[in-house]
C-alpha positions as CSV (number, residue, x, y, z in Angstrom):
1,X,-22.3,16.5,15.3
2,X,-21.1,14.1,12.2
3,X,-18.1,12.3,12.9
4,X,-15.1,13.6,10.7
5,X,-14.9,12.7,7.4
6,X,-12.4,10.0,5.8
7,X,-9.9,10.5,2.7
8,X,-8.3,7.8,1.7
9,X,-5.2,9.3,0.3
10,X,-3.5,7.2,-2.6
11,X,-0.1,8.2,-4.5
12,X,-1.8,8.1,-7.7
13,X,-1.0,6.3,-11.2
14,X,-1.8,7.0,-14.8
15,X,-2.5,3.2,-15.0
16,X,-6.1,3.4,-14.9
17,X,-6.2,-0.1,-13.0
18,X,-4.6,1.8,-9.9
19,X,-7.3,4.2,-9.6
20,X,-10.1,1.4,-10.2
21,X,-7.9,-1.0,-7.2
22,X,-8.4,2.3,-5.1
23,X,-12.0,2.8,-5.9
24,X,-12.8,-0.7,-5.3
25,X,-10.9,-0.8,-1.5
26,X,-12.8,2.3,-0.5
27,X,-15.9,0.6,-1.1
28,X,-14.6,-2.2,0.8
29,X,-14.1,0.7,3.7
30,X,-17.7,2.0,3.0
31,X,-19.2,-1.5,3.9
32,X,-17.4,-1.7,7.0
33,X,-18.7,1.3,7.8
34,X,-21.5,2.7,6.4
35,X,-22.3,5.8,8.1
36,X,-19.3,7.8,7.7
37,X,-18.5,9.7,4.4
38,X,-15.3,8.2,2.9
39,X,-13.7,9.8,0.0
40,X,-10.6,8.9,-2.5
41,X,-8.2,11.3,-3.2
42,X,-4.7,11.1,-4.8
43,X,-1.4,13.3,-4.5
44,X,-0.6,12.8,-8.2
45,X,-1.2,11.5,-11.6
46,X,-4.8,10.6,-10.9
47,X,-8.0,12.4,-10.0
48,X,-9.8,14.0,-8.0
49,X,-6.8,15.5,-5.9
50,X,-6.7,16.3,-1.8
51,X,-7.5,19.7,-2.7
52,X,-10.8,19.1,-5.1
53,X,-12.2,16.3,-2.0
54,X,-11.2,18.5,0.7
55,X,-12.9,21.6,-0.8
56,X,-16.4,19.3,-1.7
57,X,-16.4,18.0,1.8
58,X,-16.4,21.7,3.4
59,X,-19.0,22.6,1.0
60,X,-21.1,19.8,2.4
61,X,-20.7,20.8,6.1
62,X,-18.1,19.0,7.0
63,X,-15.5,21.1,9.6
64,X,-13.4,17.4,10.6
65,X,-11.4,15.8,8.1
66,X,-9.1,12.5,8.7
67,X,-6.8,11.6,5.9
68,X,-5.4,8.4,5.7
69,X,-2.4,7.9,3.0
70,X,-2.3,4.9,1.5
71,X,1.2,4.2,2.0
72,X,3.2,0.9,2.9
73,X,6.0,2.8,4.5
74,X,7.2,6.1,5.7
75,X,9.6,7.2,2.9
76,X,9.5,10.7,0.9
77,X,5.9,10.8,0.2
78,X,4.8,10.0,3.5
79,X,7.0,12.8,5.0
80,X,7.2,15.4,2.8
81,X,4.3,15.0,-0.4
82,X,1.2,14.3,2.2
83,X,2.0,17.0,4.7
84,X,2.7,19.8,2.3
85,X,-0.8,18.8,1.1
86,X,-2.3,18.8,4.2
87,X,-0.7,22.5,4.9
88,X,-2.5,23.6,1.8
89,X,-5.8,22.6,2.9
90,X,-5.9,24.2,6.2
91,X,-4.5,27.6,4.6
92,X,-7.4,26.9,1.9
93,X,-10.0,26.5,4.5
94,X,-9.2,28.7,7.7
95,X,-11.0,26.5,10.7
96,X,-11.5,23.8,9.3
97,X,-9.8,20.5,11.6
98,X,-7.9,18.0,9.3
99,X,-5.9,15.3,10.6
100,X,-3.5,13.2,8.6
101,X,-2.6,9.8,10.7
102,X,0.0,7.5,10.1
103,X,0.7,5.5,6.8
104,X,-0.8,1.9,6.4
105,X,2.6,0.4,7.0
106,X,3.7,-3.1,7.0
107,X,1.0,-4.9,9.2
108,X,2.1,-8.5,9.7
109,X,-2.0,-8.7,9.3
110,X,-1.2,-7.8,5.2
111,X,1.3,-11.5,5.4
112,X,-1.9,-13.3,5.4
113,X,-3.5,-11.4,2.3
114,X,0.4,-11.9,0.5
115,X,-0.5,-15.5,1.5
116,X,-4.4,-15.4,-0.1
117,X,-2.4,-13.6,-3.1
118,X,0.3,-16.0,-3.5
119,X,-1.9,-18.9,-3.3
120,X,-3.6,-17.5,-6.4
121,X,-0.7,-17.4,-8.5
122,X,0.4,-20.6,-7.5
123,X,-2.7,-22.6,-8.9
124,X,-1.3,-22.6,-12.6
125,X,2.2,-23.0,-11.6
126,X,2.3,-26.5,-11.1
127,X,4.9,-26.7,-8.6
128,X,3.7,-28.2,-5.3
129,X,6.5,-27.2,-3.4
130,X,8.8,-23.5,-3.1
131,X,12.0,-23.2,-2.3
132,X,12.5,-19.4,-1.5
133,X,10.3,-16.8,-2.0
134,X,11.1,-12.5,-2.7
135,X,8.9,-10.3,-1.4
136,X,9.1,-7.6,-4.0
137,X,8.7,-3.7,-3.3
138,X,8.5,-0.6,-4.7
139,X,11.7,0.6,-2.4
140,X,12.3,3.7,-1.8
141,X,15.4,6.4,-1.2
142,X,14.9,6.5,2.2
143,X,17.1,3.5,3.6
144,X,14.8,3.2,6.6
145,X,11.6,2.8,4.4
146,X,13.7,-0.1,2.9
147,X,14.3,-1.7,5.9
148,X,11.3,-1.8,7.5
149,X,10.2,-4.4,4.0
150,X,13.2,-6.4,4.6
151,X,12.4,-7.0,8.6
152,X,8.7,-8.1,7.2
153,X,10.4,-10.4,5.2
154,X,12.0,-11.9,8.1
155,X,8.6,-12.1,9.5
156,X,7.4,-14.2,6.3
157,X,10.5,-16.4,6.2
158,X,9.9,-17.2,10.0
159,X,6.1,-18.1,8.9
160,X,6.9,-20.5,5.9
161,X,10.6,-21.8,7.0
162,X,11.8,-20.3,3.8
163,X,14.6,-18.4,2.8
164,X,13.1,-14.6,1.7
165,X,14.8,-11.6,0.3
166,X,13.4,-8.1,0.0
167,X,13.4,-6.7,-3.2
168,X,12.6,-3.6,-4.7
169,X,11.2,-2.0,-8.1
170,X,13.0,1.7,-8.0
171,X,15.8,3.5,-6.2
172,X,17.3,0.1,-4.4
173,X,18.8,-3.0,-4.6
174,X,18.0,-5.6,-5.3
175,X,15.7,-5.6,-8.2
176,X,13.3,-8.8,-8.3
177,X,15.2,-10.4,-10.6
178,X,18.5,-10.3,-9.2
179,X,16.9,-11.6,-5.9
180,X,15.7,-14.5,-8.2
181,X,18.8,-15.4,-10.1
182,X,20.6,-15.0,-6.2
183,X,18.7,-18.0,-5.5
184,X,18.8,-19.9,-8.2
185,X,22.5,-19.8,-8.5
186,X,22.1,-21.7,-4.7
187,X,20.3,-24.2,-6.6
188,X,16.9,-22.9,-5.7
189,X,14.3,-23.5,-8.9
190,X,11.1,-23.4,-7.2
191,X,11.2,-19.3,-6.4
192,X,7.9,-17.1,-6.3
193,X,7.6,-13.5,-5.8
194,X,5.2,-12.0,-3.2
195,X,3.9,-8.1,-4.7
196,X,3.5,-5.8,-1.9
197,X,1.8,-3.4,-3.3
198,X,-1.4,-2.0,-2.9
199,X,-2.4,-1.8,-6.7
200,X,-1.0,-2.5,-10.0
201,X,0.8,-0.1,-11.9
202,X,4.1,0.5,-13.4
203,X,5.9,-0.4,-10.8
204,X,4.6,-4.1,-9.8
205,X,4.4,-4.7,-13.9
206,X,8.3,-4.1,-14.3
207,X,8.7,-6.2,-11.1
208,X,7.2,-9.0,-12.2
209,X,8.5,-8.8,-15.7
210,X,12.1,-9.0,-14.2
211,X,11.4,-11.7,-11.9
212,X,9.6,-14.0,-14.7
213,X,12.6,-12.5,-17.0
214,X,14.4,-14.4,-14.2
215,X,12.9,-18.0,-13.4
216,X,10.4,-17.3,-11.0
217,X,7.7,-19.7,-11.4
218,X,5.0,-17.5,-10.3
219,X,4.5,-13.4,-8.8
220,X,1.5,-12.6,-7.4
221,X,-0.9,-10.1,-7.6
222,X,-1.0,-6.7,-5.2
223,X,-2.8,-6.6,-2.2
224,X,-5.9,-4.7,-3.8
225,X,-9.2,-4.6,-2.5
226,X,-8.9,-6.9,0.6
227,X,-11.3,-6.1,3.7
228,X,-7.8,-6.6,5.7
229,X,-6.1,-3.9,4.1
230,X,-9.9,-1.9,4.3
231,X,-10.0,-2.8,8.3
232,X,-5.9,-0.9,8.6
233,X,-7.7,1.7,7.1
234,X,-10.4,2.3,10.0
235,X,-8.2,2.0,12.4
236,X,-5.8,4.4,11.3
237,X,-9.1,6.7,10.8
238,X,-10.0,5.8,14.3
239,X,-6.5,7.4,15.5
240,X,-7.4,10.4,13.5
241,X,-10.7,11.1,14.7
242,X,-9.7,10.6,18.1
243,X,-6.7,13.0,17.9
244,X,-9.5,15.9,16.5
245,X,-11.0,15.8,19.9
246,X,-9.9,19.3,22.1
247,X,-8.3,18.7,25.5
């Protein structure tokens, strides 16, 4: 029997370098493991959807389905958006076994690819030392989703011996650069901001806009296509796949 199938489930963008960031991970997953078929998907804005992956892989034979959303916290879309999708697939496909696991989430692992990232943006910015750093967010109405990002920015300030804030790009305060201006009015010049997020878009644009807007000296790029981030994603499938086996 072939081992279930693997969706990759993203939010979706009409950024077309979202979709590309998402294309480019998967492949990362596909090299890490080459015999299992690994699809993208995404719940809005961006194609193919859940439905259109979910309805090729049954017509390829395929009776196990894992889907992984490719989500850095458990907020709206996590809880509502991926299993209503999820629902609609099994009443699509009567029989068929599809799993859904857990949402990437904020791996202390991902702190060492927000280093990589950071160390990146730093090489033009001339500035040998930091003073505070912001680890900026998409955020989220869901005040737990919110404060899961601001207990891994603990985790980071306990790594660097820095003063770090969360912030956050929609729905919560504060936005990155308020966070920036916060430190600089403690006399804090040398400030960059950390992007965690998986791929660029909107969001991580108007983020680092604000924070530049601000005085930061430098923002980094999202996560992206890092084997890390490709390796979460295994191991949330392994979860999955185990879970489809009958007791």
């Amino acid at each position: 029997m072939a081992a279930p199938a693997l969706i990759a489930l993203a939010h979706g963008s009409r950024d077309p370098r979202a979709a590309a960031t998402i294309k480019a991970l998967v492949g990362e997953v596909r090299k890490l493991r080459p015999d299992l078929r690994i699809e993208s998907a995404f719940l809005d804005l961006a194609k193919p959807s859940l439905q259109t992956v979910v309805d090729r892989l049954v017509k390829a034979g395929f009776e196990e389905i894992v889907v992984v959303p490719l989500l850095l916290t458990e907020a709206y879309h996590a809880k509502v958006d991926v299993p209503a999708a999820l629902a609609e697939a099994m009443e699509r496909h009567p029989g068929l076994r599809i799993r859904g696991t857990s949402v990437l989430g904020l791996e202390t692992s991902f702190l060492e690819v927000l280093d990589l990232r950071m160390r990146e943006a730093l090489k033009s910015a001339r500035v040998r030392e930091l003073d505070a750093l912001v680890l900026a967010a998409a955020g989220s109405s869901d005040a737990l989703a919110n404060q899961s990002v601001a207990r891994l920015a603990r985790v980071w300030a306990s790594r660097h011996k820095l003063p770090v804030t969360a912030a956050y790009a929609s729905a919560a305060p504060p936005a990155t650069g308020e966070a920036v201006r916060a430190f600089r009015a403690q006399g804090k010049r040398h400030i960059a901001v950390a992007s965690f997020f998986l791929a660029p878009g909107l969001l991580p644009d108007r983020a680092a806009e604000l924070a530049i807007e601000a005085g930061a000296v430098a923002v980094s790029e999202p996560l992206g296509a890092h084997p890390e981030v490709a390796r979460t994603i295994l191991a949330r499938y392994a979860v999955g796949a185990v879970e489809l086996v009958p007791v």
